[in-house]
C-alpha positions in Angstrom: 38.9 19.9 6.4 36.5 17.9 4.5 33.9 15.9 5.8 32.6 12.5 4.2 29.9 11.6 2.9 28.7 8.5 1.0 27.8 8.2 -2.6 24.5 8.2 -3.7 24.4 4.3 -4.2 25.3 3.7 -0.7 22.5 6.1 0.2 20.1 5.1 -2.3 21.0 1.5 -0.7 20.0 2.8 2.8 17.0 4.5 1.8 15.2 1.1 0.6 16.5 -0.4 3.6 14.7 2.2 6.1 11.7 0.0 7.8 9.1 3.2 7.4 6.8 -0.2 6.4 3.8 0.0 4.2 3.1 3.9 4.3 7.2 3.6 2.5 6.1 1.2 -0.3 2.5 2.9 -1.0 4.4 6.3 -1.5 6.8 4.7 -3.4 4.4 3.1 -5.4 2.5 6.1 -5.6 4.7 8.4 -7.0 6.1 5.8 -9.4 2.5 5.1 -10.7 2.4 9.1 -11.3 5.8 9.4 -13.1 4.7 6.4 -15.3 1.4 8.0 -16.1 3.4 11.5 -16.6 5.6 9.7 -19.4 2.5 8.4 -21.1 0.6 11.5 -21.1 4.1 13.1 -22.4 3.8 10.7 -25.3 0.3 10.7 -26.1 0.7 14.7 -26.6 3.2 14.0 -28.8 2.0 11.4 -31.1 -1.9 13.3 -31.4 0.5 16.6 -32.0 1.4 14.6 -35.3 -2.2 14.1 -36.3 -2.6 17.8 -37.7 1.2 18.2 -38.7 2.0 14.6 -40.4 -0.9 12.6 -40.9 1.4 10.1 -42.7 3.4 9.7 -39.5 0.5 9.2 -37.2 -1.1 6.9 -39.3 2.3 4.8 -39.2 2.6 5.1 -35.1 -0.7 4.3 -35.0 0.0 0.8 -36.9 3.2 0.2 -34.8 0.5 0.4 -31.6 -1.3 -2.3 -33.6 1.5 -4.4 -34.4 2.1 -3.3 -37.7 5.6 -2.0 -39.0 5.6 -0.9 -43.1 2.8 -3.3 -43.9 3.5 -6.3 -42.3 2.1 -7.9 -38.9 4.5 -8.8 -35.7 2.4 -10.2 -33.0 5.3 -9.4 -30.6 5.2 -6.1 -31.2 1.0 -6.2 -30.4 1.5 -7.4 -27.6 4.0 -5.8 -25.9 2.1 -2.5 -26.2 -1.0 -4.4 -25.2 0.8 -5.6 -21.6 1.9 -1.8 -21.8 -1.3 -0.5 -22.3 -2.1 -2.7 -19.5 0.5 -1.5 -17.5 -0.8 1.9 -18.0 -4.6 0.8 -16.5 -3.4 -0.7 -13.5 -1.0 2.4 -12.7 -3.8 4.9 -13.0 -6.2 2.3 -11.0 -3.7 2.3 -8.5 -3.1 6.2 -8.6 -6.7 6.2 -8.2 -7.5 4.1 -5.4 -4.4 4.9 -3.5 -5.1 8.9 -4.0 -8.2 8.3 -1.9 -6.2 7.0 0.7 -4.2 9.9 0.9 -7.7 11.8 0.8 -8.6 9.5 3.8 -5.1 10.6 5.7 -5.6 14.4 4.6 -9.2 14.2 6.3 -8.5 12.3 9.2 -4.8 12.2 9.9 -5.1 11.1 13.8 -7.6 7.9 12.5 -5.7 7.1 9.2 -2.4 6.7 10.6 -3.7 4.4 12.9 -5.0 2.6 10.5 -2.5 2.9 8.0 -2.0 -0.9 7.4 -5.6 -1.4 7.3 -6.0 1.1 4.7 -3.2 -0.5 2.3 -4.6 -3.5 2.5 -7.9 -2.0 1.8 -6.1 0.0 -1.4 -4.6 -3.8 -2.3 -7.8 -5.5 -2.3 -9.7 -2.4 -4.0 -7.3 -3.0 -6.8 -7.0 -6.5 -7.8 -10.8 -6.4 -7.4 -10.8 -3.8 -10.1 -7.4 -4.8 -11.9 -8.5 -8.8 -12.5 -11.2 -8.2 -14.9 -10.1 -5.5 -16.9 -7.0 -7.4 -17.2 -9.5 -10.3 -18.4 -10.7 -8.3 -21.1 -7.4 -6.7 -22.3 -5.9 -10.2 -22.6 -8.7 -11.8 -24.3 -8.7 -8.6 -26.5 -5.3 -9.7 -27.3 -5.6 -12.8 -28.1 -8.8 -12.6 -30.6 -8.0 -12.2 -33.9 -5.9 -9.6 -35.1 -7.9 -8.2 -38.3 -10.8 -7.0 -35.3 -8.1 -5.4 -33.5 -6.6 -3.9 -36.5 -10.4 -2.8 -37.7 -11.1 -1.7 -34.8 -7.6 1.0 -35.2 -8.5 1.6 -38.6 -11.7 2.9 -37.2 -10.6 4.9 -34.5 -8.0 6.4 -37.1 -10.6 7.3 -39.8 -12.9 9.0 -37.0 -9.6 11.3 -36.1 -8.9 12.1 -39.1 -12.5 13.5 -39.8 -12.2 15.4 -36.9 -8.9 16.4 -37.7 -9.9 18.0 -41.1 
């Protein structure tokens, strides 16, 4: 005799519904930061790995990053891997701050988890206090004229490739 057992939607379902409270959302946020910075880190590898094997090919990526596909300019394209790059600061900031919480809770466990809402808070505040001018500076980055950001890339890529050769 079999016994049942739900699918994993169901229990997927039930798992965001447990009311474990902020210590639930601050892990989940946590570890979602990590795989996000995990898949950038993964890609980063890869496209600097082209530097030494196809020059040509990281030259190109690099002008995608830019906004540049085979010569020509697509501001959409800029700017959705600015708001990603962004993306990428504010999930290490978080990873950051919210690591030293967990410090806190390794440290002191009897204190922290009494404070536990205090302390997200605390990691909340920490970040938008960190988060609101870089973001400042990332958008106004973005919306300054593209030949600076594009010479500034052209830079960066002529100073790899005398390092790379």
């Amino acid at each position: 005799m079999s016994v049942y057992r739900r699918g994993l939607v169901s229990r997927w379902v039930e798992g965001l519904r447990y009311g474990g409270g902020v210590g639930q959302w601050s892990w989940l946020r946590h570890r979602s930061t990590g795989l996000g910075i995990l898949l950038y880190l993964v890609v980063h590898i890869w496209d600097t790995f082209l530097v030494i094997f196809s020059p040509a090919s990281y030259d190109a990526i690099m002008g995608i990053y830019g906004g540049k596909f085979d010569g020509v300019e697509y501001p959409l394209l800029r700017w959705a891997f600015r708001l990603g790059e962004l993306g990428l600061i504010a999930s290490v900031v978080f990873h950051a701050v919210n690591g030293l919480r967990v410090i806190l809770f390794d440290l002191s466990p009897i204190r922290a988890v009494g404070a536990q809402k205090e302390l997200f808070w605390a990691v909340t505040a920490l970040f938008f206090f960190i988060m609101i001018p870089v973001a400042f500076i990332v958008i106004h980055s973005l919306v300054a004229e593209p030949t600076t950001v594009t010479a500034a890339i052209m830079l960066r890529l002529d100073l790899v490739r005398s390092f790379a050769y």
